[in-house]
Every structure is written in C-alpha cells, then in structure tokens.
C-alpha beads as a LAMMPS data file, in Angstrom:
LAMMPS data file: protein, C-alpha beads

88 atoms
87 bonds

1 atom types
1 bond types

-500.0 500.0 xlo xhi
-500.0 500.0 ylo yhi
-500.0 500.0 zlo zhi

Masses

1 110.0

Atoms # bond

1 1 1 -439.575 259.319 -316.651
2 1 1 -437.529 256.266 -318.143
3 1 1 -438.120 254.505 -314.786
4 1 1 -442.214 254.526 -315.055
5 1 1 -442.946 251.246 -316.611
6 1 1 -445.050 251.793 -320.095
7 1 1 -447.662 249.552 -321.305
8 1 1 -450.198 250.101 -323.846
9 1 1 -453.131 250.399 -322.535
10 1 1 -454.855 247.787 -326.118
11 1 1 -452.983 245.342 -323.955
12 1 1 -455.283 245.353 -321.167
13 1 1 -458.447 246.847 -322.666
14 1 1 -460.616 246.396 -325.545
15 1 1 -460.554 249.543 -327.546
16 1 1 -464.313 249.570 -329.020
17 1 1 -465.254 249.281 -325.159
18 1 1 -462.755 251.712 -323.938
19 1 1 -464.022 254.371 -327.105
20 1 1 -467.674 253.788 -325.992
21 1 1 -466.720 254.572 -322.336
22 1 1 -464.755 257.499 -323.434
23 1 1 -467.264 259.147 -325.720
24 1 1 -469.764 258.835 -323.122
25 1 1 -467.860 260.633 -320.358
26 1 1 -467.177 263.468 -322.903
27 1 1 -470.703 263.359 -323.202
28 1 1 -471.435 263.682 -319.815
29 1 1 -468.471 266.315 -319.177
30 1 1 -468.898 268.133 -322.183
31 1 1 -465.721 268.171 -323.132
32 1 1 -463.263 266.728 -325.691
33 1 1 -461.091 263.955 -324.764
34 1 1 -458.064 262.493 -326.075
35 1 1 -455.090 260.137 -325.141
36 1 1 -451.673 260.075 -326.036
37 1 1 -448.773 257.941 -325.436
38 1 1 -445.544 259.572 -323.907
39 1 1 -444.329 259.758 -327.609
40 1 1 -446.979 262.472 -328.429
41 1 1 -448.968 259.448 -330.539
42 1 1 -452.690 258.909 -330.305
43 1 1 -453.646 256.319 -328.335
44 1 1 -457.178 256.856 -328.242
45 1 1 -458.193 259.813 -330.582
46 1 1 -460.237 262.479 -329.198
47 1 1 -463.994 261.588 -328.180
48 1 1 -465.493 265.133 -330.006
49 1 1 -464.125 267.705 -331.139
50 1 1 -464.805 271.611 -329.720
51 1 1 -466.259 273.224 -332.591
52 1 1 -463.947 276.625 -332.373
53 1 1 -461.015 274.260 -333.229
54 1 1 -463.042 272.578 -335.800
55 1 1 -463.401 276.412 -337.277
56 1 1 -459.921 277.431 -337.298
57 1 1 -458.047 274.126 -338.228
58 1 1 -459.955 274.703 -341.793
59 1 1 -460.177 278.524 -342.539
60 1 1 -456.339 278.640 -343.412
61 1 1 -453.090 276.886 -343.335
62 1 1 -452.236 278.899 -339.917
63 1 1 -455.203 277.919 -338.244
64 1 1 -453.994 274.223 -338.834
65 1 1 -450.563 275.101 -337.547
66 1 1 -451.788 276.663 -334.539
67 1 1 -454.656 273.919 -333.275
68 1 1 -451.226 271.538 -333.942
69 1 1 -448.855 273.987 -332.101
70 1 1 -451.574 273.971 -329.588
71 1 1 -451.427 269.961 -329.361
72 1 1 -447.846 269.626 -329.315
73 1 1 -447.519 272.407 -326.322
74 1 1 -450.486 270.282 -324.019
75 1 1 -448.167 267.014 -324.681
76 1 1 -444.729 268.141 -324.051
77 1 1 -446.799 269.881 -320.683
78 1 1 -448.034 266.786 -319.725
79 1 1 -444.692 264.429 -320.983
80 1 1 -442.965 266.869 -318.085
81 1 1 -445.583 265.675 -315.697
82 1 1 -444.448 262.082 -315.752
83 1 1 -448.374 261.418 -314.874
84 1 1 -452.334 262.363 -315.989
85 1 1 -452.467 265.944 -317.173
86 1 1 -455.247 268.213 -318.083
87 1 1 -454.309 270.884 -320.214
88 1 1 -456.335 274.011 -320.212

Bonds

1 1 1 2
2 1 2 3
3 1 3 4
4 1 4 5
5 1 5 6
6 1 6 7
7 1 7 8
8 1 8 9
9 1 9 10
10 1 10 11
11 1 11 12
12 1 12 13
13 1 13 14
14 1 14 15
15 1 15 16
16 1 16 17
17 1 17 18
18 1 18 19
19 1 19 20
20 1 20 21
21 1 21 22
22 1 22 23
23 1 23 24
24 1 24 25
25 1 25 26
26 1 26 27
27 1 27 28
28 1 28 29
29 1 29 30
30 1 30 31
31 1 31 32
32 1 32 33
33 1 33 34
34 1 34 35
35 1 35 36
36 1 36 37
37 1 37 38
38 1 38 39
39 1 39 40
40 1 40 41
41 1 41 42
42 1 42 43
43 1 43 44
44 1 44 45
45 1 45 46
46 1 46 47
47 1 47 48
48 1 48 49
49 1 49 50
50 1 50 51
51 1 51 52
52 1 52 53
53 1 53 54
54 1 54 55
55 1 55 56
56 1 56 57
57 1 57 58
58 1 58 59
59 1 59 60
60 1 60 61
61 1 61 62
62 1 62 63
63 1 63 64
64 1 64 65
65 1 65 66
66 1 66 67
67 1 67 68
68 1 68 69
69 1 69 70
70 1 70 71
71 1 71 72
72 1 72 73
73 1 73 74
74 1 74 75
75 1 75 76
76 1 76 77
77 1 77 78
78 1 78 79
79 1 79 80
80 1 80 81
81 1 81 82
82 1 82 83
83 1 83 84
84 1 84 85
85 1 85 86
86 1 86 87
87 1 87 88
C-alpha cells in the first residue's frame, strides 16, 4: 500500500461542498456515509447516522465499545483493500 500515492482529498475539494454532496447521496441512498483516511482518521465524518447504532452506542459502556469495535474492524477491512471499500 506504501506505493499508492496519498493526498488529502481538502487539497483538491472544498469540504462544505463535498459535505453537501455527501449528505445528499446518503439521502438519496439511504444510507450512512463516512470517509476515512488510511490511518483510520475521519476525513469526512459520517453523513447520518443509522439509528440502531445511535441506540446502542448510548445504553451502556459496551454498546460504545462495540459500534467502535465495529468501526475499527470496517477500516482495517478496507486498509487491506488498498482501494474503496464498502463494509457491510
């Protein structure tokens, strides 16, 4: 993967616009989306949020842990990629 160049996508976009487009196109495909960079960091935080996650991340302290455990399973999936990934 070190030999795919990395650039952040601010550098070539302007975020309010790119957040508008991507909220829309959740809209559309009713469904929640998010970006991160191949660090696991959020590059553009996720358009809405499904509202069975929103449920369990604040009934306890394990719900938390496993939306997060969740998280950092669909980004070391998609790191392995090397490329877009949809986790499901």
């Amino acid at each position: 993967m070190e030999d795919i160049a990395y650039i952040k996508p601010s550098e070539h976009i302007n975020p309010s616009f790119w957040n508008e487009f991507q909220n829309t196109l959740s809209t559309f495909l009713n469904v929640s989306i998010a970006i991160y960079d191949k660090d696991g960091f959020v590059l553009s935080p996720p358009s809405r949020a499904d509202e069975i996650c929103e449920i369990i991340k604040k009934q306890t302290t394990k719900g938390m842990e496993l939306y997060r455990d969740s998280y950092r399973k669909a980004i070391a999936e998609a790191i392995q990629t090397a490329g877009p990934y949809i986790y499901k």
